[in-house]
C-alpha positions in Angstrom: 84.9 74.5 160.7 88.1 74.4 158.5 89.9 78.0 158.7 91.1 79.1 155.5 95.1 80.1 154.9 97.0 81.9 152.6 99.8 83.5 154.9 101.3 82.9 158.1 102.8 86.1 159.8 105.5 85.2 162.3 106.4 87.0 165.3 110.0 87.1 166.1 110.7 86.7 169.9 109.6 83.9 172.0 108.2 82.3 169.0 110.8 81.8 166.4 113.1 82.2 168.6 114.2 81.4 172.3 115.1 85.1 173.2 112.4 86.1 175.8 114.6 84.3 178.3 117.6 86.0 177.1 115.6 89.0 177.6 115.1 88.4 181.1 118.5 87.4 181.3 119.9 90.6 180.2 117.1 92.4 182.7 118.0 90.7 185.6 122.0 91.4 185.3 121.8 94.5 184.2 119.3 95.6 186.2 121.7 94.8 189.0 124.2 96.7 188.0 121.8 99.9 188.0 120.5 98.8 191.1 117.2 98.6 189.3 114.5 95.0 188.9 110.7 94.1 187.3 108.9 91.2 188.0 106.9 88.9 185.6 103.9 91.4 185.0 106.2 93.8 184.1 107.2 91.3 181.4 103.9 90.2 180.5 103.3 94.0 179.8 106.0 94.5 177.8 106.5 91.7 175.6 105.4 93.2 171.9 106.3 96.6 172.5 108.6 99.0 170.3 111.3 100.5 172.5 110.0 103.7 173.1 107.3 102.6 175.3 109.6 100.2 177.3 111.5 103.9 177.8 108.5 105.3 179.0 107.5 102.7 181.5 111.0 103.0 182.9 110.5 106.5 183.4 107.6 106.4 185.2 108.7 103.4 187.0 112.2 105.0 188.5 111.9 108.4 187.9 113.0 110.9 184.7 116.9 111.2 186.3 116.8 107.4 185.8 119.5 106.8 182.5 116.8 105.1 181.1 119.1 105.1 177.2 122.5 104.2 178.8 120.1 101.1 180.6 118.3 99.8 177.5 121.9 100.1 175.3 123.9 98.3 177.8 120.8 95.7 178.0 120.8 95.1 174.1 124.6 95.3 174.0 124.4 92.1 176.1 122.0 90.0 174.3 123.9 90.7 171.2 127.3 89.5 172.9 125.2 86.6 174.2 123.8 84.9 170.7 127.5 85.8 169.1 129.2 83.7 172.0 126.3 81.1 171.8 124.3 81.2 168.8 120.7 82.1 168.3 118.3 79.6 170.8 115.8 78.6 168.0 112.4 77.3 168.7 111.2 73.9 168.5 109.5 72.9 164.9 110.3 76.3 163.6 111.9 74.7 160.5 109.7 72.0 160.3 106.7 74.2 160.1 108.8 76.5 157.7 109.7 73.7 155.4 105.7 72.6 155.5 104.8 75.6 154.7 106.7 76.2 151.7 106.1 73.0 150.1 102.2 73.9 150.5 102.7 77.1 148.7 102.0 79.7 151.3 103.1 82.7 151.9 105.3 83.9 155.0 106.4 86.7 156.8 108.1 88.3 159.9 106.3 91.4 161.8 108.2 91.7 164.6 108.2 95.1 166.9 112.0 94.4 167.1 114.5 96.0 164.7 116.1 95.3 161.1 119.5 94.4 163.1 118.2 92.7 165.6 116.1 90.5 163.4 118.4 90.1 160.5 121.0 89.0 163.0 118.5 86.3 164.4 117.0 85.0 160.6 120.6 84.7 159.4 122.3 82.9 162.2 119.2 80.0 162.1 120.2 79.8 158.2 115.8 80.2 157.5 116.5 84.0 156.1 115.0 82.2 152.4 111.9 80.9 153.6 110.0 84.1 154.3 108.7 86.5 151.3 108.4 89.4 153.7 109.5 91.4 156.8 107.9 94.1 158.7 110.2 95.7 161.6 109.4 97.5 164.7 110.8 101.0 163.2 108.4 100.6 159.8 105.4 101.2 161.9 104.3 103.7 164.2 101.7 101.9 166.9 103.3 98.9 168.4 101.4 95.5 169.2 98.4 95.8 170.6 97.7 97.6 167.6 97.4 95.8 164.4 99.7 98.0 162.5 102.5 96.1 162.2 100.4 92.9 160.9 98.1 94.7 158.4 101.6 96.3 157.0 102.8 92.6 156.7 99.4 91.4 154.9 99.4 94.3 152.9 103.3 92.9 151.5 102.3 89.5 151.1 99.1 90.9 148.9 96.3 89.1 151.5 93.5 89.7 153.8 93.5 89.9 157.6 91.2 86.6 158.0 93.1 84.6 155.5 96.3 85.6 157.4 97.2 83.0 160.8 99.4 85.2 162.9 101.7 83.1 164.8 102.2 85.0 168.6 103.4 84.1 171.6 102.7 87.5 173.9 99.5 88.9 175.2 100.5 92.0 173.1 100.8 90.2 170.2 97.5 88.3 170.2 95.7 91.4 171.2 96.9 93.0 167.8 96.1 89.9 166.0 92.8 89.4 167.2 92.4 93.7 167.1 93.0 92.8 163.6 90.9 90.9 162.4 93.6 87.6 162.2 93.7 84.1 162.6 95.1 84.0 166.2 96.9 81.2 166.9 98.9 81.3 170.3 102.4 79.9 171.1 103.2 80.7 174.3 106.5 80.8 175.9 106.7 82.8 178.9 103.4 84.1 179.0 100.8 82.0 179.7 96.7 83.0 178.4 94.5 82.5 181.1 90.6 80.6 180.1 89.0 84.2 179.0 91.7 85.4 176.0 92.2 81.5 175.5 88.2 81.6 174.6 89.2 84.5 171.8 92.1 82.0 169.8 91.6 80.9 166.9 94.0 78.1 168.2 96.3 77.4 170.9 99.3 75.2 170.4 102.3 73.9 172.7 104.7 74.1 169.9 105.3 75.4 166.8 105.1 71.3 165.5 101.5 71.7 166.7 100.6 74.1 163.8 101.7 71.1 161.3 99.5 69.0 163.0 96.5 71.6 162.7 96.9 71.6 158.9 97.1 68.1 158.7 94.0 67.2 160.7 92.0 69.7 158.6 91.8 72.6 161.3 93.9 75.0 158.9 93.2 74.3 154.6 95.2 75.7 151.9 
């Protein structure tokens, strides 16, 4: 059965770009420094999530005198220092399956539970800022991933419906939103790996973002 596409909504970290890693990165270090660490579920749990309810996990995880703000600042102040000094880590076939997708005449956009800075920064540096007709940003919506706010906001600006959207993901939050939504699910994953039961729920599962080309072109995806 050929699924039908009009719009591809991209998440931003860990499938555009190679940041979860930097994320963990920054964690680890400064975690270290506040005499404070998290393991992988932690991550898995996380990943998706608008800053507010990483604050409140923190909280309930180390207590309210925890400096939970001076923590997440010092965290983002060093993944910032860390694509100025070495660029941002972009993800195998994201231009390619940019480039595709304009040529085919459909319709992209970023809905990302990070910020306008954040992202901006990250679109800009890759030089792909002019491929996608819309952005939605962690501070535009009020539920975070696994809700579908934050995609239904981006199908609203591209003028399409949820089931002729794919939403690109590469978190277990993410996927839950897309599939809460009503979406095209197609899983990336990076650090996050589905197990058989939410792999069952995708609409596809690919190794790389190259893989999504290769879906169109066999007839999996139409235009």
């Amino acid at each position: 059965m050929a699924h039908k596409v009009k719009a591809v909504i991209f998440d931003q970290d860990g499938l555009m770009f190679d940041t979860e890693r930097l994320s963990v990165k920054a964690w680890n270090i400064v975690g270290k420094r506040f005499g404070i660490s998290v393991g992988d579920e932690f991550f898995d749990g996380i990943r998706g999530s608008k800053p507010d309810t990483v604050k409140r996990l923190l909280n309930e995880m180390f207590g309210p005198e925890f400096d939970t703000d001076r923590f997440l600042e010092e965290k983002r102040a060093f993944s910032y220092d860390q694509i100025r000094k070495y660029g941002v880590p972009v993800k195998k076939g994201l231009k390619e399956l940019l480039t595709y997708l304009k040529e085919k005449g459909i319709k992209t956009a970023v809905a990302t539970s990070s910020g306008r800075q954040w992202t901006e920064q990250n679109v800009g540096g890759a030089g792909i800022d002019g491929f996608f007709d819309a952005y939605a940003f962690g501070e535009m919506v009020t539920h975070a991933k696994p809700d579908p706010e934050i995609f239904y906001l981006a199908a609203d600006m591209l003028g399409e419906r949820p089931e002729e959207c794919m939403v690109l993901e590469d978190s277990f939050n993410g996927i839950s939103a897309a599939l809460n939504g009503g979406f095209l699910a197609v899983m990336v994953p990076d650090l996050s790996i589905p197990g058989p039961e939410l792999t069952a729920k995708l609409t596809a599962k690919c190794d790389s973002l190259l893989d999504v080309i290769r879906l169109f072109e066999e007839g999996f995806f139409t235009v």
